[in-house]
Biopython code that builds the backbone (N, CA, C, O; Angstrom):
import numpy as np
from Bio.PDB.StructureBuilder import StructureBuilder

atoms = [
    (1, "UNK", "N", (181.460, 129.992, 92.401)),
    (1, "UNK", "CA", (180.875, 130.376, 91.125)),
    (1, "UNK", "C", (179.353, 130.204, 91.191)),
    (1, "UNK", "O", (178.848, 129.143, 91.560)),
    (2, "UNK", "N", (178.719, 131.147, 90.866)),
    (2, "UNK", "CA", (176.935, 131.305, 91.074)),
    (2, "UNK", "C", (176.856, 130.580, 89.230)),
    (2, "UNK", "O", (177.500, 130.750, 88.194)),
    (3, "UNK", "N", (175.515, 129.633, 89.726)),
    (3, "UNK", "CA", (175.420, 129.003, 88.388)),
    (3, "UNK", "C", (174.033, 129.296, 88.105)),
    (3, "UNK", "O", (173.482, 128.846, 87.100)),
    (4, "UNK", "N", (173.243, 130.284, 89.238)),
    (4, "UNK", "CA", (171.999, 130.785, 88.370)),
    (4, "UNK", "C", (170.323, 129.599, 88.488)),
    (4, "UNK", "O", (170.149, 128.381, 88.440)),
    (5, "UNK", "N", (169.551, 130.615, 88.630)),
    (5, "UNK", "CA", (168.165, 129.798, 89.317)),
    (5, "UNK", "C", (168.193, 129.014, 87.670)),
    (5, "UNK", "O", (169.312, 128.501, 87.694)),
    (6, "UNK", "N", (167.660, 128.701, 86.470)),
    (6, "UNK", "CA", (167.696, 127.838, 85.605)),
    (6, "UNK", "C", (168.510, 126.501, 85.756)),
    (6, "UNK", "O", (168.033, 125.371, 85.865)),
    (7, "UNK", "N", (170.309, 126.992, 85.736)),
    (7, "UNK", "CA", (170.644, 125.531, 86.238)),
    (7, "UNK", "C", (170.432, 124.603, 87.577)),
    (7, "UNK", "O", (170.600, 123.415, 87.849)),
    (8, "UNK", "N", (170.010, 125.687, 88.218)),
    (8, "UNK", "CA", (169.812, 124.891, 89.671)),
    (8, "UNK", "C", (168.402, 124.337, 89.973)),
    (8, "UNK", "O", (168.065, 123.558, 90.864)),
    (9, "UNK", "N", (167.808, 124.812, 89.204)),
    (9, "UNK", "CA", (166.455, 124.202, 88.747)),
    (9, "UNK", "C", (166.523, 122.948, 88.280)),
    (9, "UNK", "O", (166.019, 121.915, 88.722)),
    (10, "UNK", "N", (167.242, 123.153, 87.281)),
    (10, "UNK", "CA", (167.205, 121.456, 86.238)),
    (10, "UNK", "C", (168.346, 120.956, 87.445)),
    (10, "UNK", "O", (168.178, 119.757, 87.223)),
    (11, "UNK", "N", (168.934, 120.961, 88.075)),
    (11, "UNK", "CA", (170.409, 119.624, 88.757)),
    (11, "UNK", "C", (169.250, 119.671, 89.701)),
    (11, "UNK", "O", (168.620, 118.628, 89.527)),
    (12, "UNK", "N", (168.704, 120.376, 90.584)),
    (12, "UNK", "CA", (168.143, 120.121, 91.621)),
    (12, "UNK", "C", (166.800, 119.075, 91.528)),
    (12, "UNK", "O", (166.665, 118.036, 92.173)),
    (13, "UNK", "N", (165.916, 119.611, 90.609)),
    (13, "UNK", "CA", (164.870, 118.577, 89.887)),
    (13, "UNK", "C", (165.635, 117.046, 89.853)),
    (13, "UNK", "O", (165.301, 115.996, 90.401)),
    (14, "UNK", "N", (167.002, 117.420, 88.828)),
    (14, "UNK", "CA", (167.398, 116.060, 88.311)),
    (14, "UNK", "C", (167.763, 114.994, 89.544)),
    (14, "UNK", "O", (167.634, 113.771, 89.600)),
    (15, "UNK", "N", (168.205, 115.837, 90.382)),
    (15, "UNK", "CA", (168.779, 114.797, 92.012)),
    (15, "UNK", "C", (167.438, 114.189, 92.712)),
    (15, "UNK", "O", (167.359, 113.092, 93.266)),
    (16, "UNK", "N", (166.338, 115.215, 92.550)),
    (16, "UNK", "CA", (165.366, 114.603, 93.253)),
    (16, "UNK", "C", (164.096, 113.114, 92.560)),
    (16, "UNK", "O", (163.301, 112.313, 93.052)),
    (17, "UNK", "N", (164.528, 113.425, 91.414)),
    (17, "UNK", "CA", (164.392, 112.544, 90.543)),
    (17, "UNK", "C", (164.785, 111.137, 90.672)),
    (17, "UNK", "O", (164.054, 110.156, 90.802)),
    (18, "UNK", "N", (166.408, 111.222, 90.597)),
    (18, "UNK", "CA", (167.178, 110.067, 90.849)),
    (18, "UNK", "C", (167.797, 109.217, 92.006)),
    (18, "UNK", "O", (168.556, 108.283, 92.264)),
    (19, "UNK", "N", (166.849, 110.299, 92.602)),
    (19, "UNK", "CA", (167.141, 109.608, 94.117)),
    (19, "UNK", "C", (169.303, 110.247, 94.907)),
    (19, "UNK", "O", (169.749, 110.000, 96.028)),
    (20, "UNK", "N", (169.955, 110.946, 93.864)),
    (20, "UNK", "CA", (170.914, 111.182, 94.239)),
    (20, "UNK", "C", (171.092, 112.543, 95.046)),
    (20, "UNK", "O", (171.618, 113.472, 94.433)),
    (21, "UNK", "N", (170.668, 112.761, 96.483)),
    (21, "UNK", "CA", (170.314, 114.014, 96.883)),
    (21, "UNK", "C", (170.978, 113.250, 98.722)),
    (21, "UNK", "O", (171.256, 112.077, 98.967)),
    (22, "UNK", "N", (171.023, 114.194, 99.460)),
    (22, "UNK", "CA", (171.288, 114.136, 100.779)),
    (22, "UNK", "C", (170.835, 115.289, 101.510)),
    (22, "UNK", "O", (170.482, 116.370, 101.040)),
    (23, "UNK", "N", (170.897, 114.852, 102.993)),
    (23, "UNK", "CA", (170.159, 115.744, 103.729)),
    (23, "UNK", "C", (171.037, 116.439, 104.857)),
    (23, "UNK", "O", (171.253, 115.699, 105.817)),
    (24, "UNK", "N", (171.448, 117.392, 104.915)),
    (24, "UNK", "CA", (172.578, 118.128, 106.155)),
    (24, "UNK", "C", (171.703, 117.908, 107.707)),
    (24, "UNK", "O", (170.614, 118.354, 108.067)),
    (25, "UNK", "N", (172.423, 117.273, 108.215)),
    (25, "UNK", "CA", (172.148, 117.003, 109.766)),
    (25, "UNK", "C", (171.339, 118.181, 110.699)),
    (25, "UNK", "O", (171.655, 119.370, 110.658)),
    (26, "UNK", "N", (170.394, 117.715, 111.428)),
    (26, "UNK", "CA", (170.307, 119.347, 112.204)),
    (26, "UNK", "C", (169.442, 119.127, 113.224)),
    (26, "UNK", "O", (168.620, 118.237, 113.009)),
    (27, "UNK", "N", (169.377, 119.762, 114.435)),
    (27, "UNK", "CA", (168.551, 118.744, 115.378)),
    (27, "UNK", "C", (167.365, 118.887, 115.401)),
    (27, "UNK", "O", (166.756, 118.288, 116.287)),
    (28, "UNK", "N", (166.552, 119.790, 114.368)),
    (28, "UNK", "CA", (165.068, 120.059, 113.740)),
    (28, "UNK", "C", (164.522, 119.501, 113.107)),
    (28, "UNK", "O", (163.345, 119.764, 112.862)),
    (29, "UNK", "N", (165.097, 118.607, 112.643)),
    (29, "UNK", "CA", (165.309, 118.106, 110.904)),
    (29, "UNK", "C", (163.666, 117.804, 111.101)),
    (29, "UNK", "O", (163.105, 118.351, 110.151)),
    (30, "UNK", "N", (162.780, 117.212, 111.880)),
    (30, "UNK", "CA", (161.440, 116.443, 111.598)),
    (30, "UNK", "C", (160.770, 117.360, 110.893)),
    (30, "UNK", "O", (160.099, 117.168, 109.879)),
    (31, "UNK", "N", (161.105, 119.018, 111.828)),
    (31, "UNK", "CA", (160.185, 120.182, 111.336)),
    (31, "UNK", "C", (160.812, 120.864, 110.343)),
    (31, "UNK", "O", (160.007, 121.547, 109.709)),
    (32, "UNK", "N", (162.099, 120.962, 109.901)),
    (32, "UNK", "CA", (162.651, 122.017, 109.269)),
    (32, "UNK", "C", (162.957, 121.402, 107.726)),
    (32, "UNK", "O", (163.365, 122.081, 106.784)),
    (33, "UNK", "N", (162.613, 119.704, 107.686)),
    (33, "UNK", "CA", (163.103, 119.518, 106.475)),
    (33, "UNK", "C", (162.363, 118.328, 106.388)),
    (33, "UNK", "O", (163.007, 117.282, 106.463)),
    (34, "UNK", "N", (161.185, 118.269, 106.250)),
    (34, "UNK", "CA", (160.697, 117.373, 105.388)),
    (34, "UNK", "C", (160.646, 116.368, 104.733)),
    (34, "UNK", "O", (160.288, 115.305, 105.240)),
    (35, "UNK", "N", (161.016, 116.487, 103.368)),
    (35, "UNK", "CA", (161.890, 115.958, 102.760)),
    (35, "UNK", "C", (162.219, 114.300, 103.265)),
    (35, "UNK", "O", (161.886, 113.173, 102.899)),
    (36, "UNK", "N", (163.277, 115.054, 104.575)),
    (36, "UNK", "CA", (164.315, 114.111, 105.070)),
    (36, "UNK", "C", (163.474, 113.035, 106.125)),
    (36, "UNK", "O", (163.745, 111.864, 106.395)),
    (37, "UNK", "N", (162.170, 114.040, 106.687)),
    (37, "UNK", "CA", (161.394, 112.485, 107.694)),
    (37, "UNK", "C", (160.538, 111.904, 106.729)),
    (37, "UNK", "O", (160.049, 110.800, 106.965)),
    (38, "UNK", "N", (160.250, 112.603, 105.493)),
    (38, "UNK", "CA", (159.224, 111.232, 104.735)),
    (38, "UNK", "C", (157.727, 112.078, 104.755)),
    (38, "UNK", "O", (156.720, 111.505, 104.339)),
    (39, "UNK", "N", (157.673, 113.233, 105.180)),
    (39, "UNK", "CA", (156.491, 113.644, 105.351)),
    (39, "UNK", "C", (156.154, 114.379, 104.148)),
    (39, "UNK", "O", (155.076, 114.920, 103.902)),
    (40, "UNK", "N", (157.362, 114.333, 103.309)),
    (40, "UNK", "CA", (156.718, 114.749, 101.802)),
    (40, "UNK", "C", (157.772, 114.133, 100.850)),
    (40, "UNK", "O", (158.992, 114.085, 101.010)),
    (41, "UNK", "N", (156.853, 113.569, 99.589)),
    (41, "UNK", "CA", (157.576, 113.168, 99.122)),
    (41, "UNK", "C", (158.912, 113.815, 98.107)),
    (41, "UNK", "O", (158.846, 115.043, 98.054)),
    (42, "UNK", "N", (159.881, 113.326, 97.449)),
    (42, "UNK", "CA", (160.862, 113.840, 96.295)),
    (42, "UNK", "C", (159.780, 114.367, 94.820)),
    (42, "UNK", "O", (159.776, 115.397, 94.147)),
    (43, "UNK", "N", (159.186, 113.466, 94.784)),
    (43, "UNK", "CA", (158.376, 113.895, 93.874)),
    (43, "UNK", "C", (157.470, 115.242, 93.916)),
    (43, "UNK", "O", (157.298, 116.012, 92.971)),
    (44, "UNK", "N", (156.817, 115.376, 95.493)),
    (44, "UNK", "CA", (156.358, 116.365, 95.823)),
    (44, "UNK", "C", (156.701, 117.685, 95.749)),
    (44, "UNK", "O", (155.995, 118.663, 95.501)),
    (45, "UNK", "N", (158.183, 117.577, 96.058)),
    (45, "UNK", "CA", (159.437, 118.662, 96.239)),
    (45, "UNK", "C", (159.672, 119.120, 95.101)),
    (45, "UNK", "O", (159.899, 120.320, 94.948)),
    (46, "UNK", "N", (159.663, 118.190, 94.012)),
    (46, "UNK", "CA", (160.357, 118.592, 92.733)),
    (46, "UNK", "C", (159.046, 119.470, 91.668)),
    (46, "UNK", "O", (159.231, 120.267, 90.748)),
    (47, "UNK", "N", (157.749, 118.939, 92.241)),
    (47, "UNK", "CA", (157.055, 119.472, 91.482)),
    (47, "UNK", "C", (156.388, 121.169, 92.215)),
    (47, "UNK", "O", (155.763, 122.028, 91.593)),
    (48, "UNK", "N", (156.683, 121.184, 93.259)),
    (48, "UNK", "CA", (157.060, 122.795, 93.884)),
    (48, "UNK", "C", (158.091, 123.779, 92.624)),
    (48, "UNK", "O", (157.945, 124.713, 91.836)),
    (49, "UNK", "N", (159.360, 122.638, 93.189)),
    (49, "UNK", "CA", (160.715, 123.651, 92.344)),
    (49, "UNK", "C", (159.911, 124.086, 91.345)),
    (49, "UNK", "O", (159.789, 125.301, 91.185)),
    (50, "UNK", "N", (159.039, 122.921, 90.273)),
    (50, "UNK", "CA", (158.890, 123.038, 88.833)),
    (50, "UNK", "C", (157.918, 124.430, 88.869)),
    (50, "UNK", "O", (157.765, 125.128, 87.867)),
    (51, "UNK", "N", (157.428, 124.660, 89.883)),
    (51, "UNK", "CA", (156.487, 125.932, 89.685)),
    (51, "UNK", "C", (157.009, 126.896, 89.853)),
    (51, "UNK", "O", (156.207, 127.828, 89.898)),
    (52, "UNK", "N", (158.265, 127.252, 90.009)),
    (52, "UNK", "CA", (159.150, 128.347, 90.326)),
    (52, "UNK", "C", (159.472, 129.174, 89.177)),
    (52, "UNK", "O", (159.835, 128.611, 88.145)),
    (53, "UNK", "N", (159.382, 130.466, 89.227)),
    (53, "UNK", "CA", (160.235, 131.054, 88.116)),
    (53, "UNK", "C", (161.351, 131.622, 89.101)),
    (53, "UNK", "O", (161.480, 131.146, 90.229)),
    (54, "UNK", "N", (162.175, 132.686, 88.617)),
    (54, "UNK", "CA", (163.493, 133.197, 88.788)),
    (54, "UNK", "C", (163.318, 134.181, 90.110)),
    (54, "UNK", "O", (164.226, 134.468, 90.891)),
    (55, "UNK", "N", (162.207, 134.546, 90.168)),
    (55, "UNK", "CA", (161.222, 135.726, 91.205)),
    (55, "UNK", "C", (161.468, 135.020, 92.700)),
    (55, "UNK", "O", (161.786, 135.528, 93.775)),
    (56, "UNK", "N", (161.183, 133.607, 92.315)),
    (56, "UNK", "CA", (160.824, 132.651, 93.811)),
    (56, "UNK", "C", (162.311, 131.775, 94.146)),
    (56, "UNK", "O", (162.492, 130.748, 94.800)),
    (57, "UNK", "N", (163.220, 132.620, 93.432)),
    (57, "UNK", "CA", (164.745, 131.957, 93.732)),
    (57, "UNK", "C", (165.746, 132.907, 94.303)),
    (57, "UNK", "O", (165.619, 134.024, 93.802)),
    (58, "UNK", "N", (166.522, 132.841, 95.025)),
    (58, "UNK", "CA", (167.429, 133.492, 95.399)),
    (58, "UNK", "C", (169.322, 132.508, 96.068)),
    (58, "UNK", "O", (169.423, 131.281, 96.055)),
    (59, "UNK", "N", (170.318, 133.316, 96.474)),
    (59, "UNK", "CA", (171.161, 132.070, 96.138)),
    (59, "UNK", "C", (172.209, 133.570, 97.347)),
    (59, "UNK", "O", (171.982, 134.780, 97.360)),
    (60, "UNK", "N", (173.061, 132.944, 97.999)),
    (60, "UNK", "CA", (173.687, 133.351, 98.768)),
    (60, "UNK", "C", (175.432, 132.506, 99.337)),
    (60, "UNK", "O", (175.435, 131.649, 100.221)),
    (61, "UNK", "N", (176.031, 132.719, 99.015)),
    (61, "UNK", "CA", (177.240, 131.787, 99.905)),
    (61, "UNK", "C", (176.982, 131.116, 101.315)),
    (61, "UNK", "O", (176.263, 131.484, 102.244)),
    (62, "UNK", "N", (177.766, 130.064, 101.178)),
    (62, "UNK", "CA", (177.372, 129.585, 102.395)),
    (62, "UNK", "C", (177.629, 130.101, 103.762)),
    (62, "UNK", "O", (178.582, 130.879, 103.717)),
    (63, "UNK", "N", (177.232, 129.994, 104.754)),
    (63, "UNK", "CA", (177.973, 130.639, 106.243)),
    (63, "UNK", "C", (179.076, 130.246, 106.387)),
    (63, "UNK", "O", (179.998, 130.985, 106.733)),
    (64, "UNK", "N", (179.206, 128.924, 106.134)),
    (64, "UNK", "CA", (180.576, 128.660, 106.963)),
    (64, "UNK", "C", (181.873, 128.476, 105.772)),
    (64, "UNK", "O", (183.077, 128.649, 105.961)),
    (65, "UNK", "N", (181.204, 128.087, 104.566)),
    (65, "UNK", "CA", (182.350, 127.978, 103.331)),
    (65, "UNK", "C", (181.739, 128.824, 101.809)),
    (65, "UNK", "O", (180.940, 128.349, 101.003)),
    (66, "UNK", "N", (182.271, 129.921, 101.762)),
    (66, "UNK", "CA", (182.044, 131.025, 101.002)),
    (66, "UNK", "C", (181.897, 130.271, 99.622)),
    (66, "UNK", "O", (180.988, 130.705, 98.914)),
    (67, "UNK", "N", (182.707, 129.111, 99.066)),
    (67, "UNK", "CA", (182.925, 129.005, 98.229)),
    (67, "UNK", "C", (181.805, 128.420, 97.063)),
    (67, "UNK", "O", (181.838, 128.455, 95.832)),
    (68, "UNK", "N", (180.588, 127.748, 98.234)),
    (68, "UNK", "CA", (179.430, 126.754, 98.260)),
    (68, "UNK", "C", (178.171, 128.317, 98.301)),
    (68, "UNK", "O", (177.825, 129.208, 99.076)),
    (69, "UNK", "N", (177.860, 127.780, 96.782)),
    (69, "UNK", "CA", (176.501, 128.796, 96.862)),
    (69, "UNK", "C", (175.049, 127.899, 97.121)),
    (69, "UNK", "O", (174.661, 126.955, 96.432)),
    (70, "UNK", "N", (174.235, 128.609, 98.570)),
    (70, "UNK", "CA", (173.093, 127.814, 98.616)),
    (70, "UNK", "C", (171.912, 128.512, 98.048)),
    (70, "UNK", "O", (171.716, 129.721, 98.167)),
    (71, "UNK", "N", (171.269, 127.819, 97.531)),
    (71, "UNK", "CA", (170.060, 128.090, 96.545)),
    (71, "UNK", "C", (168.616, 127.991, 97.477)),
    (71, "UNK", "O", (168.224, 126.895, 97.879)),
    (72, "UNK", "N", (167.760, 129.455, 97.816)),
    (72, "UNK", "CA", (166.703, 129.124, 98.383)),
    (72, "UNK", "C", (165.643, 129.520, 97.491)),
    (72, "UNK", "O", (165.742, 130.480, 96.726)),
    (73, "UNK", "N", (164.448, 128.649, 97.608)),
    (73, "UNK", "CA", (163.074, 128.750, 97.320)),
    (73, "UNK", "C", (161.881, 129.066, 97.992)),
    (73, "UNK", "O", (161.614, 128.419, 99.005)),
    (74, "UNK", "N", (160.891, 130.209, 97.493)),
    (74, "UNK", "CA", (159.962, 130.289, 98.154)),
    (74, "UNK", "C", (158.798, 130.539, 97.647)),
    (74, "UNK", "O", (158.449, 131.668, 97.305)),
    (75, "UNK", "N", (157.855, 129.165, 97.521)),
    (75, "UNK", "CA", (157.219, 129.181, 96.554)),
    (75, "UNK", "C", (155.732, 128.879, 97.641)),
    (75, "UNK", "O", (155.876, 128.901, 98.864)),
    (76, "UNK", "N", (154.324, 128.601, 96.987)),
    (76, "UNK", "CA", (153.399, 128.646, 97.690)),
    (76, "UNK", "C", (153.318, 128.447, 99.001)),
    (76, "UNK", "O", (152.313, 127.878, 99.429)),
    (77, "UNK", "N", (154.273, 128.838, 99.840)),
    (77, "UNK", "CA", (153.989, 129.064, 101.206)),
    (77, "UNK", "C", (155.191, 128.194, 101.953)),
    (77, "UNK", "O", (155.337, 128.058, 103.168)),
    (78, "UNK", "N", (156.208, 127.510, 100.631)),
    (78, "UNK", "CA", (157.098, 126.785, 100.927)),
    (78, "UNK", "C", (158.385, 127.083, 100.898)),
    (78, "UNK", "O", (158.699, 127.815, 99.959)),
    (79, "UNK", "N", (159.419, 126.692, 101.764)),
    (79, "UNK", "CA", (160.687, 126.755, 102.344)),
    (79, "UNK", "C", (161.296, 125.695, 101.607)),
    (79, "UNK", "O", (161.162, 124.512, 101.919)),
    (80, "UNK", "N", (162.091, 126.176, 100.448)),
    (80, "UNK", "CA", (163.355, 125.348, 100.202)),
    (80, "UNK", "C", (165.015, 125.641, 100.045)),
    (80, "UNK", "O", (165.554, 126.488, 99.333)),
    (81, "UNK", "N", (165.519, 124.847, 100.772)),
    (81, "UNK", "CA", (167.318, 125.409, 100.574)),
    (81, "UNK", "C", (168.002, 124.335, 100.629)),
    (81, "UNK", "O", (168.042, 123.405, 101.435)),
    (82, "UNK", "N", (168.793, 124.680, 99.222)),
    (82, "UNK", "CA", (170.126, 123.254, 98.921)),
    (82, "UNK", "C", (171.088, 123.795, 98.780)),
    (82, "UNK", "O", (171.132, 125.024, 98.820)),
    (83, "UNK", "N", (172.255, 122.967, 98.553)),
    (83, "UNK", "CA", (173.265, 123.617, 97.899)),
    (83, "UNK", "C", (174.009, 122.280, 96.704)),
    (83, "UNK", "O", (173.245, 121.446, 96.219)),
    (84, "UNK", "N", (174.909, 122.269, 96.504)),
    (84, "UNK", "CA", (175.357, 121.182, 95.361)),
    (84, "UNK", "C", (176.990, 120.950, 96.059)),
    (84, "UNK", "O", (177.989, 121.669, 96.081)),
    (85, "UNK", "N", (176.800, 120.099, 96.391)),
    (85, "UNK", "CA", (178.562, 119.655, 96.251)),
    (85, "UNK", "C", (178.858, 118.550, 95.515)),
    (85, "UNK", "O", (178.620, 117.456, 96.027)),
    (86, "UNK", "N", (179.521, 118.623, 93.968)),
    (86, "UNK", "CA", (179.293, 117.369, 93.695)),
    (86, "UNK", "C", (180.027, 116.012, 93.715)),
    (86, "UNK", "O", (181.255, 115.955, 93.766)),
    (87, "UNK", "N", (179.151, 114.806, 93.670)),
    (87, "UNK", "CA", (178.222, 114.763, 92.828)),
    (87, "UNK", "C", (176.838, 115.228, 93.136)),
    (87, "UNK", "O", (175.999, 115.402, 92.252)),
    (88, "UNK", "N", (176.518, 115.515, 94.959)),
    (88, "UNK", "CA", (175.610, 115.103, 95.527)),
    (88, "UNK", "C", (174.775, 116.925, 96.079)),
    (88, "UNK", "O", (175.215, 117.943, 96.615)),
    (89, "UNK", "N", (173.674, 116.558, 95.650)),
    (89, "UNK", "CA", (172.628, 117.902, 96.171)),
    (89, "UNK", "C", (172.219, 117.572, 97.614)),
    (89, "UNK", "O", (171.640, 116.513, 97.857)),
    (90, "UNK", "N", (172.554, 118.591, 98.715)),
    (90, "UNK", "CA", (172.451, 118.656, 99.552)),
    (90, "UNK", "C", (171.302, 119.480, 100.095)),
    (90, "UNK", "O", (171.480, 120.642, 99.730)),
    (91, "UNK", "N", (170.107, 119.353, 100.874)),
    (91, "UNK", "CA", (168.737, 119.339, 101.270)),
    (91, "UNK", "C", (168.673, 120.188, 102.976)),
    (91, "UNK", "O", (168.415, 119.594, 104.023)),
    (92, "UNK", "N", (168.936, 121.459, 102.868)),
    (92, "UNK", "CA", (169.399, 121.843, 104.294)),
    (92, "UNK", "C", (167.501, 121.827, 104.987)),
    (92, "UNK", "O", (167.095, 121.406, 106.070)),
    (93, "UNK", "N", (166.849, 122.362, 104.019)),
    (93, "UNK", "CA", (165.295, 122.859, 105.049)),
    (93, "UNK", "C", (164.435, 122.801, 103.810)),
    (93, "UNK", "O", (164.757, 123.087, 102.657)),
    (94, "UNK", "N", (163.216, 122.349, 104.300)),
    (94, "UNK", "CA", (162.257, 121.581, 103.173)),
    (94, "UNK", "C", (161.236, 121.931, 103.851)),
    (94, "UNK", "O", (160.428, 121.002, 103.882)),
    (95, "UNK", "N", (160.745, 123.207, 104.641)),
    (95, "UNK", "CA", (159.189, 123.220, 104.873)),
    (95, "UNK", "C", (158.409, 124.730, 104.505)),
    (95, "UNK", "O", (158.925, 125.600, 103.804)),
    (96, "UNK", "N", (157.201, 124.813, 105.073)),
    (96, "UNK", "CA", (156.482, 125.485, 105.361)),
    (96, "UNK", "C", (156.731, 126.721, 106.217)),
    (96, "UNK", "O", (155.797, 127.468, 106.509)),
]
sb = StructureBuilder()
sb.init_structure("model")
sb.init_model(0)
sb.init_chain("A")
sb.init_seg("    ")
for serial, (resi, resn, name, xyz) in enumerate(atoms, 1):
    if name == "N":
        sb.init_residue(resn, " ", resi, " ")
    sb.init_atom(name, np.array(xyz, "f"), 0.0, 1.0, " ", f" {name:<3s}", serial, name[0])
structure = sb.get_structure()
């Protein structure tokens, strides 16, 4: 079920907020996600999303489980893609 760049805006904000977010494994991760080595902060991330309108969102099924819609962002020059399984927002690529 597609739940649309607005709600995924506010859960995604809200996880990065509360610290309730995770990061999908990958053997890039230093360069491809951010985020996850510390080289930017949650706060940083969230105030990207917040500059987003609907233009800089897009949302696709997952590769390997159709059922999981991942949500990408591309906003001043930045790379973002999650998806939600809940309870927990999942953080696939966080860069540039």
């Amino acid at each position: 079920m597609e739940i649309g760049f607005r709600k995924a805006r506010r859960a995604v904000i809200a996880a990065l907020e509360s610290g309730n977010y995770l990061h999908v494994s990958r053997g890039d991760i230093e360069v491809k996600n951010l985020l996850a080595s510390g080289a930017l902060s949650a706060s940083e991330v969230a105030d990207i999303i917040r500059s987003c309108k609907e233009v800089h969102h897009s949302s696709s099924p997952h590769h390997s489980v159709a059922a999981i819609e991942v949500h990408v962002i591309k906003r001043l020059g930045w790379y973002i893609k999650f998806y939600f399984i809940e309870p927990d927002t999942w953080f696939i690529s966080v860069h540039q």
